[in-house]
C-alpha positions in Angstrom: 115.7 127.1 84.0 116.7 129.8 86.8 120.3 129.5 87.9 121.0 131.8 91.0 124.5 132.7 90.8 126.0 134.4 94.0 129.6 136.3 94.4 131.3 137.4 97.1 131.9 141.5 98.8 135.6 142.1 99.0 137.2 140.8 102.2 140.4 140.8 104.3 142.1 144.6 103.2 141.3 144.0 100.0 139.1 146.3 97.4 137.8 144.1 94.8 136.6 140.6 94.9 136.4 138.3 91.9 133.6 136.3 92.5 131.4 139.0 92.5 132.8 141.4 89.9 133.2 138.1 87.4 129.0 137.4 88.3 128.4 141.0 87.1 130.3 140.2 83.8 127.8 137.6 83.1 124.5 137.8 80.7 121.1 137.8 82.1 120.7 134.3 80.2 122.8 131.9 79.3 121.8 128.8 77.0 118.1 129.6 77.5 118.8 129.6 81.4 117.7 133.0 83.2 120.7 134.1 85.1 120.3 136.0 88.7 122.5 137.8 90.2 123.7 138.5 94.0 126.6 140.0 96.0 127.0 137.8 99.2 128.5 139.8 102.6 131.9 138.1 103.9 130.0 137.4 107.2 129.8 133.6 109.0 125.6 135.1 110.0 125.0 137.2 106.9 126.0 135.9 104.3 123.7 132.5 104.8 120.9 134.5 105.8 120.8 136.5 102.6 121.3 133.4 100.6 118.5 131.6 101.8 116.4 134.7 101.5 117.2 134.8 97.9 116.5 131.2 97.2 113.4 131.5 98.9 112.3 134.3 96.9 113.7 133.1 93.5 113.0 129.7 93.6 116.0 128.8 91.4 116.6 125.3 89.6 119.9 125.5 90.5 122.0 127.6 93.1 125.9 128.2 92.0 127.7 130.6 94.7 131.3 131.5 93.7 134.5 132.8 95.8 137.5 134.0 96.1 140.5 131.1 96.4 143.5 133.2 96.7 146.4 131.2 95.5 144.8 128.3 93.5 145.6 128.7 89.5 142.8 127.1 88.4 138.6 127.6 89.0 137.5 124.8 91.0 134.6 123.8 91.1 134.3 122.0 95.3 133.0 118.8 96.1 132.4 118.9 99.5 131.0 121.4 102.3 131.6 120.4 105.6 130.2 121.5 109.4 133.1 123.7 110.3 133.2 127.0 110.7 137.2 127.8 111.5 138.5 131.2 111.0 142.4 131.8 109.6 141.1 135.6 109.7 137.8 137.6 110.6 135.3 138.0 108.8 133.8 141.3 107.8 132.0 141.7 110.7 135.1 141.3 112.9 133.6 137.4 114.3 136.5 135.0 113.6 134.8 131.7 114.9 137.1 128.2 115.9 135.4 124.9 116.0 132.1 126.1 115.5 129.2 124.1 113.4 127.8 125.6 110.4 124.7 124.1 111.6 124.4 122.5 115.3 123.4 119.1 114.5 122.9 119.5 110.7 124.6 116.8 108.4 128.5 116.5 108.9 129.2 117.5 105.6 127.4 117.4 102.0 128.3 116.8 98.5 127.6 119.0 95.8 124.4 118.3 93.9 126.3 120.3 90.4 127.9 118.2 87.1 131.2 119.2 88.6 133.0 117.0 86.1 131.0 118.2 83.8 131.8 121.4 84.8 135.4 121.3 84.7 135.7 119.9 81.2 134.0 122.4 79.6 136.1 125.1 81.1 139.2 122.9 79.7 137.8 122.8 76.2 136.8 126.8 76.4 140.2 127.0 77.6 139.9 128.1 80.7 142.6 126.5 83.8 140.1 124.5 85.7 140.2 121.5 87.8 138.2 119.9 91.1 138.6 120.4 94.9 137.7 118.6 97.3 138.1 121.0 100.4 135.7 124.2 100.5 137.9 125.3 103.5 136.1 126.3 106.8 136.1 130.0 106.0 132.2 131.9 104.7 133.3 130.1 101.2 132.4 126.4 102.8 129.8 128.3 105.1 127.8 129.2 102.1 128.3 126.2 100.3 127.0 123.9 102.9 124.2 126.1 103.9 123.0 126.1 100.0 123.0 122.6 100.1 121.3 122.4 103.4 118.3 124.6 102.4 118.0 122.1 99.1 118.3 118.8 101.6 115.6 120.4 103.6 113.6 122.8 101.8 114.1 123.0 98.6 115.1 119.1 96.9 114.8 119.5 93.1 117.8 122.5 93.2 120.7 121.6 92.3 123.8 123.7 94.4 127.4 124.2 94.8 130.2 126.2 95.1 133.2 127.2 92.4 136.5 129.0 93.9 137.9 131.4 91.6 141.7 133.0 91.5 142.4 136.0 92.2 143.0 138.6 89.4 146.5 140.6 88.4 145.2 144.1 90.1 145.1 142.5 93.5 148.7 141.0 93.1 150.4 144.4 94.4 152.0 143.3 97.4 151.7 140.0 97.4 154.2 137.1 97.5 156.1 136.7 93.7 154.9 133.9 91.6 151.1 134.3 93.0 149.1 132.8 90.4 146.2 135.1 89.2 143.4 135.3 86.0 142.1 138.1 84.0 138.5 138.7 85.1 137.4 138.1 81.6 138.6 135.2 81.6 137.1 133.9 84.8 133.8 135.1 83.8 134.3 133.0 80.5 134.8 129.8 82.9 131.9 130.8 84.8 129.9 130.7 81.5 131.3 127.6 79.8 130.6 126.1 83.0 127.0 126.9 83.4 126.8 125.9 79.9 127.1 122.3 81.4 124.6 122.2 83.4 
């Protein structure tokens, strides 16, 4: 099996990103599965574009993006991706969109095709903080998510997709509010693992 696994370019003043740098930790292959790597661009246009460029080209069995969810304890693998593009802040190419479709008259929203379950219990018994959300946001996280699914809805049916929000890490703490949860990259990348060890 291929399993395309994208992270995220750092985004809003900060230098690192832990979806990407935790997707670099991992092994080219995991339980037999060929693992593929690629760093997304924090961009509403750019970021889908590249994705579905990839997929195209790789052909994966299965299509796991990861982010960053500033704030959350726990990975979480998402349920849902909905049509909303809605900006708290801009993205990296300064567009910070309100009310605007993913897709004009695509689906309203889409479930994940991934075990997330699955997913989340292995992480437990690796023991790794994990748990399930059920709101991608409306930021290029959800973007991403949705148009994976989208490209597998119309393109691309037997691969399986979603999304898994990751915490940040202690070196981006600096500054931030006291008490903000964070994870050693190690030990997201483990989750990562244990997770696509589920599939």
């Amino acid at each position: 099996m291929i399993i395309l696994i994208t992270g995220f370019a750092p985004f809003g003043g900060e230098t690192i990103n832990p979806s990407y740098e935790a997707v670099r930790l991992l092994p080219d292959e995991i339980a037999g599965h060929t693992i593929k790597k690629q760093e997304l661009p924090v961009t509403f246009q750019g970021a889908p574009v590249l994705l579905t460029e990839k997929v195209r080209a790789i052909r994966p069995d299965v299509l796991i993006s990861v982010g960053q969810a500033g704030g959350r304890p726990d990975i979480t693998p998402e349920r849902v991706a909905i049509n909303l593009m809605d900006a708290r802040i801009p993205d990296n190419d300064g567009f910070s969109p309100v009310d605007i479709p993913v897709e004009k008259d695509g689906e309203t929203a889409y479930f994940t095709t991934l075990p997330v379950k699955k997913m989340v219990e292995a992480m437990k018994e690796a023991g790794i903080p994990a748990g399930l959300s059920y709101s991608a946001g409306s930021y290029v996280c959800n973007t991403v998510m949705y148009a994976g699914l989208s490209l597998a809805a119309h393109e691309f049916p037997a691969m399986r997709s979603g999304f898994i929000h990751v915490p940040f890490i202690p070196e981006q703490l600096e500054g931030k509010k006291e008490g903000t949860p964070a994870m050693e990259l190690s030990m997201i990348a483990k989750g990562l693992k244990a997770a696509i060890k589920a599939l």
